[in-house]
C-alpha positions in Angstrom: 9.5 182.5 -193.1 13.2 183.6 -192.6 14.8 182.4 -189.0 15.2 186.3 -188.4 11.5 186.6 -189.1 10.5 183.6 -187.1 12.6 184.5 -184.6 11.1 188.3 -184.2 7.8 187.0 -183.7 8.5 184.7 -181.3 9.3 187.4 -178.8 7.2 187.5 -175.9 7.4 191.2 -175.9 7.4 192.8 -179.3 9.2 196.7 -179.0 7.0 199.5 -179.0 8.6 201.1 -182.3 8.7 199.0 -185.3 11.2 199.6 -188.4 9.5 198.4 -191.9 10.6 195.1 -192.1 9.2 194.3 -188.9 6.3 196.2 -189.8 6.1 194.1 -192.7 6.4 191.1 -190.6 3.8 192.0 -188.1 1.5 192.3 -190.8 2.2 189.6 -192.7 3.2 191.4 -196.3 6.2 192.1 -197.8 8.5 195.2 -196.9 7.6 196.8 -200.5 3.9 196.5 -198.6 4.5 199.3 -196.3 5.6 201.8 -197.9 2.4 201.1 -200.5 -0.1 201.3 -197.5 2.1 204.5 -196.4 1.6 206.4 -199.6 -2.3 205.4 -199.7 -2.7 206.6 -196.4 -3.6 203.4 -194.9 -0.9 203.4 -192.5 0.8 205.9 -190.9 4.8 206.6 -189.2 5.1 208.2 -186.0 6.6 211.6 -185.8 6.9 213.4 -188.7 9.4 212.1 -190.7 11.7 213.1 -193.7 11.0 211.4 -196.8 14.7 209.4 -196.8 14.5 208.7 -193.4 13.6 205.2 -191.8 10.3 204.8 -190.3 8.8 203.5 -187.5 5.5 202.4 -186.4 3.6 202.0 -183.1 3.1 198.5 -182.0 0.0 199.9 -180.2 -2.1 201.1 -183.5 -0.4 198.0 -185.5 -1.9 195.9 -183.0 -5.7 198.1 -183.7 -5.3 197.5 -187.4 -4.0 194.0 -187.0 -7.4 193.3 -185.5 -9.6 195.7 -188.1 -11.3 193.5 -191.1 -12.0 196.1 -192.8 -8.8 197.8 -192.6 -7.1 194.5 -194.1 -9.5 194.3 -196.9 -8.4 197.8 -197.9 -4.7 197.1 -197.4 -5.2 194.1 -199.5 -6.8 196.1 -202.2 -4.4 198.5 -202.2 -1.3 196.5 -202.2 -3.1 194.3 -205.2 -3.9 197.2 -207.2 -0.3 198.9 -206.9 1.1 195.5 -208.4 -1.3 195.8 -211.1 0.1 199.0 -212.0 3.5 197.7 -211.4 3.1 195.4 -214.4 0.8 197.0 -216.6 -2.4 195.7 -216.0 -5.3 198.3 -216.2 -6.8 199.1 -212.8 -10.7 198.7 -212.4 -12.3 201.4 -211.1 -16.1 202.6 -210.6 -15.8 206.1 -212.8 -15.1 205.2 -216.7 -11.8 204.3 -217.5 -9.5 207.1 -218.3 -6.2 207.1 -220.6 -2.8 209.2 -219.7 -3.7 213.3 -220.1 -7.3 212.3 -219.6 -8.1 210.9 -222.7 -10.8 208.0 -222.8 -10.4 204.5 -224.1 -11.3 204.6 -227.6 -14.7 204.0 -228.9 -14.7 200.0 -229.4 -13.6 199.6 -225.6 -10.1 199.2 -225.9 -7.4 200.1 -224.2 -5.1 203.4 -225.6 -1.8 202.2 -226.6 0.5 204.1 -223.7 2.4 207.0 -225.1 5.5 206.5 -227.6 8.9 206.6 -226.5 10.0 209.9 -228.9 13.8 208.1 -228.7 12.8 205.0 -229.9 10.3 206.5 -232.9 12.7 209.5 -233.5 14.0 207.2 -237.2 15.8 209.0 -240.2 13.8 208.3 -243.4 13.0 205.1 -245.0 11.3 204.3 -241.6 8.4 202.7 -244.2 9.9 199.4 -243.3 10.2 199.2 -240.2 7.8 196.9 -237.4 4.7 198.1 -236.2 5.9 198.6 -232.9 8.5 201.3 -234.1 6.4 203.6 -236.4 5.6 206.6 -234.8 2.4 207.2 -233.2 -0.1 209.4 -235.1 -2.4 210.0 -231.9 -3.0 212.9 -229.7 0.4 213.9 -228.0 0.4 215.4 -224.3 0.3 219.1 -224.0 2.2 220.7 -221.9 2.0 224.2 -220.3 5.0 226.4 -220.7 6.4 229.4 -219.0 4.5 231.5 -222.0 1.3 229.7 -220.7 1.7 230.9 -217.3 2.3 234.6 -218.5 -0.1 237.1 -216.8 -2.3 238.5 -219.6 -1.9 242.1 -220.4 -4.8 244.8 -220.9 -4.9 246.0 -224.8 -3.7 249.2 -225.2 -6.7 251.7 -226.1 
């Protein structure tokens, strides 16, 4: 615990507003925490704020939460399952696991390889020799929808 942090909580009045980092201290997470819980909607800023601007939270509700088991527990799984994704691990959910675009894992249970980086497998020819990691991947690419896709359909002339 920081001396700014230690000396924050020591406060016999906390403020009424709280800026992230206090937020974060309150709680007892780290500042990266809060926005996490903000984008799962576990935790909400007063007013209605811009998306660059600093937020701040009401001592009031944090106090509610604070006290709220359940609340934690979902915070907690929340905050654990965005690091997860932060470093690549696959995220266990209930529903059958699904690869970018939809696609499932393949048929022996394992993972899809993630999509190829078309910079790094974009080689002139001779490209026989080269690690498995480069060669490029025969799999199923994205699609993506184009202006042409979005085209209302005309009748056919009779």
């Amino acid at each position: 615990m920081n001396p700014e942090e230690k000396s924050f909580l020591s406060l016999r009045t906390l403020p009424a507003r709280l800026n992230p980092e206090q937020t974060a201290w309150y709680l007892g997470c780290k500042v990266d925490a809060v926005t996490v819980l903000i984008a799962a909607g576990l935790l909400k800023p007063l007013g209605r704020p811009s998306q660059t601007a600093v937020k701040f939270f009401s001592l009031a509700e944090l106090e509610a939460l604070r006290a709220d088991t359940k609340w934690l527990s979902r915070t907690t799984e929340a905050i654990q399952s965005w690091h997860r994704r932060k470093n690549g691990r696959p995220v266990m959910t209930a529903s059958p696991p699904r690869g970018h675009c939809g696609r499932s894992f393949n048929e022996t249970g394992g993972q899809i390889k993630p999509p190829a980086n078309r910079f790094q497998n974009s080689r002139p020819s001779g490209s026989e020799n080269a690690p498995a990691a480069l060669k490029e991947d025969t799999g199923e690419a994205c699609t993506r929808t184009t202006s042409a896709d979005l085209q209302p359909r005309t009748k056919p002339a009779r």
